[in-house]
C-alpha positions, 0 to 999 in steps of 0.5 A: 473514437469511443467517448467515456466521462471518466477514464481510471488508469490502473486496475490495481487496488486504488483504480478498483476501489476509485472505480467501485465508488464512481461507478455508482454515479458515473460512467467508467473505463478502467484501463489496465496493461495486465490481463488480470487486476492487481498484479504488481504492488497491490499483491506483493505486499504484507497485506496487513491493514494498518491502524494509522501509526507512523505518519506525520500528523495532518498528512494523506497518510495519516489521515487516509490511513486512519479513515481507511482502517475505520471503512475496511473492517465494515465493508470485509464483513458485509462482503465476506472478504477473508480478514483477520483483526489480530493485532501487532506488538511494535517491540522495544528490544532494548532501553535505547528505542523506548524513546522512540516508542514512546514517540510513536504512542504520541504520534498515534494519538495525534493521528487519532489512534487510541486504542493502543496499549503498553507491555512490559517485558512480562506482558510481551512474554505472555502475550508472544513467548517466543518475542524478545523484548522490553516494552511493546505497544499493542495495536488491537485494530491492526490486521491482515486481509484476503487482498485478491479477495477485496479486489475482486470484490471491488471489480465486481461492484463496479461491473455490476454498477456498469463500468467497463474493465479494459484488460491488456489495454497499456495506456501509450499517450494522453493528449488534452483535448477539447472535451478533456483528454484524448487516450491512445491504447496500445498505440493504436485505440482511441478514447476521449475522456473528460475526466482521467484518474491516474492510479497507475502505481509504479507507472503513475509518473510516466503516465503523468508525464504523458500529458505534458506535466514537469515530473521533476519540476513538480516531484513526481518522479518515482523511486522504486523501493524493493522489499524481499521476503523470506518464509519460515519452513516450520509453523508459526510460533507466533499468532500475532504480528511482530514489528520492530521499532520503525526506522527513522525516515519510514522507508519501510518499518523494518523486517516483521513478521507476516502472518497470512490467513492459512496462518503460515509465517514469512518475515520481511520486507527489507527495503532497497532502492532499485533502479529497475523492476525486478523480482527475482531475490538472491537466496544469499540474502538470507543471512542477512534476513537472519540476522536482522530477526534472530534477537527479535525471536527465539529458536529461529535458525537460518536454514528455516528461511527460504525466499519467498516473494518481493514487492516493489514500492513506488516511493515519492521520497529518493534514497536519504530523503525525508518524509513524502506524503502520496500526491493525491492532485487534481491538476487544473493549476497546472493547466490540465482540469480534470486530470487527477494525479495518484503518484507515491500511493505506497503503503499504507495505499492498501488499508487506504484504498477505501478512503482514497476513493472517496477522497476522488469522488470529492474532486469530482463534485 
């Protein structure tokens, strides 16, 4: 039986980044059930960087978003990872969600965002004139990035550091174990880890209940939360990123627009809960899509969106539930030392990642 110190469950961006950070002073396995790295929610995403907006102060969200934000734009220029600073306006389009807007400047400020600015409904049409809107918050240090760029990078470092990346290995059984935790691969392979960290993603519950912890008793169990996007056949007339006024609970931060690095333009996601993985989008979804933005922007028509890629969230929260933060636990009150749990890691896990895995080399002192 191979023996490793630390075993990381999941190639997507979180294990990449956990892994890059411990690799430097540990031995690492990465063990992931896809052939390549970031193949579910870690590339069907926005792939914008987040400032720190949305979450309640003094959560993992908020917290690790704001750090995250500070620690990604550094490391994109020191490894030439394709990223732009461009900037997002959240639009008030009426004088019923200035309220909320203003809350949100509040709640910014309290996460320790402070660059945000107000435009009036003259600034905003300078600014996006195609944008339909009363007031907006300007965030300078919202962005976007090259995701597939970063985790190569990440795999990359934590190779050249030694760590070994296990493509094609589905984690099928963990046992706690004399020395920490027996790993049984593909039904058949064995590995004994002192250590095991759990960035699984949309698998994180099932690979926590592999070891014996309650999921519902503890809520952990996951809920998969759909998002579709639709592309604009003609090109962009915006340059910068467009978000609505959020909705109340943030299952998701409503339909935006989503400018990638050529600089083509699609808009999504919508959010809707799901009971399997699924990645197909119903073209009739597009009315729909279209109503949701028309008074937003000027000049779009329906016939100029066309499906283009869903994503999967793996949320924590269930339909009508409230807020929940990511389960970021090492689970040795629950009789499992040296098992580290990351379940819910959805957005903002991607601007995260950085200070997530800093946050697990912590536990590890």
């Amino acid at each position: 039986m191979d023996k490793i110190s630390i075993a990381v469950i999941g190639a997507g961006v979180i294990g990449l980044a956990i892994a890059e950070s411990l690799s430097r002073k540990h031995e690492i396995v990465v063990l992931e059930k896809e052939h390549s790295f970031g193949q579910e929610t870690s590339s069907r995403n926005s792939e914008v960087i987040h400032a720190g907006i949305y979450y309640p102060t003094d959560t993992l969200k908020a917290r690790l978003c704001v750090e995250g934000n500070r620690l990604i734009y550094p490391f994109c220029l020191q490894n030439n990872i394709p990223h732009n600073r461009l900037g997002k306006i959240i639009v008030a389009q009426n004088q019923t969600e200035i309220s909320s807007l203003e809350k949100l400047e509040k709640q910014a400020k309290a996460n320790g965002v402070d660059q945000l600015e107000w435009f009036d409904q003259e600034q905003i049409r300078s600014f996006e004139p195609a944008v339909n809107g009363v007031v907006a918050l300007f965030s300078p240090d919202t962005g976007i990035i090259d995701s597939h760029s970063l985790m190569k990078c990440l795999e990359q470092k934590a190779k050249e550091n030694g760590a070994i990346i296990s493509y094609g290995s589905k984690v099928t059984g963990i046992r706690k174990s004399v020395r920490g935790y027996t790993i049984l691969v593909n039904d058949e392979e064995l590995l004994e880890a002192e250590v095991v960290i759990n960035a699984a993603g949309l698998y994180s519950d099932k690979v926590a209940g592999m070891v014996g912890i309650d999921l519902l008793g503890n809520q952990y169990n996951l809920h998969y939360c759909k998002g579709d996007y639709f592309a604009y056949s003609k090109p962009s007339f915006i340059e910068h990123l467009v978000y609505p006024v959020p909705e109340q609970d943030l299952r998701g931060l409503g339909v935006h627009s989503v400018i990638d690095l050529q600089g083509c333009l699609k808009f999504g996601p919508d959010a809707n809960y799901v009971d399997a993985i699924d990645y197909k989008i119903d073209p009739a979804k597009r009315l729909a899509f279209y109503n949701s933005i028309k008074d937003l922007f000027s000049g779009i028509e329906e016939n100029d969106l066309s499906p283009d890629q869903s994503g999967i969230r793996p949320k924590l929260q269930g339909p009508g539930e409230g807020f929940r933060d990511f389960a970021i636990k090492e689970e040795s009150d629950k009789g499992y030392p040296g098992f580290i749990n990351l379940i819910g890691i959805e957005s903002p896990g991607l601007t995260s990642c950085l200070a997530i895995a800093q946050q697990v080399a912590k536990m590890l002192l």
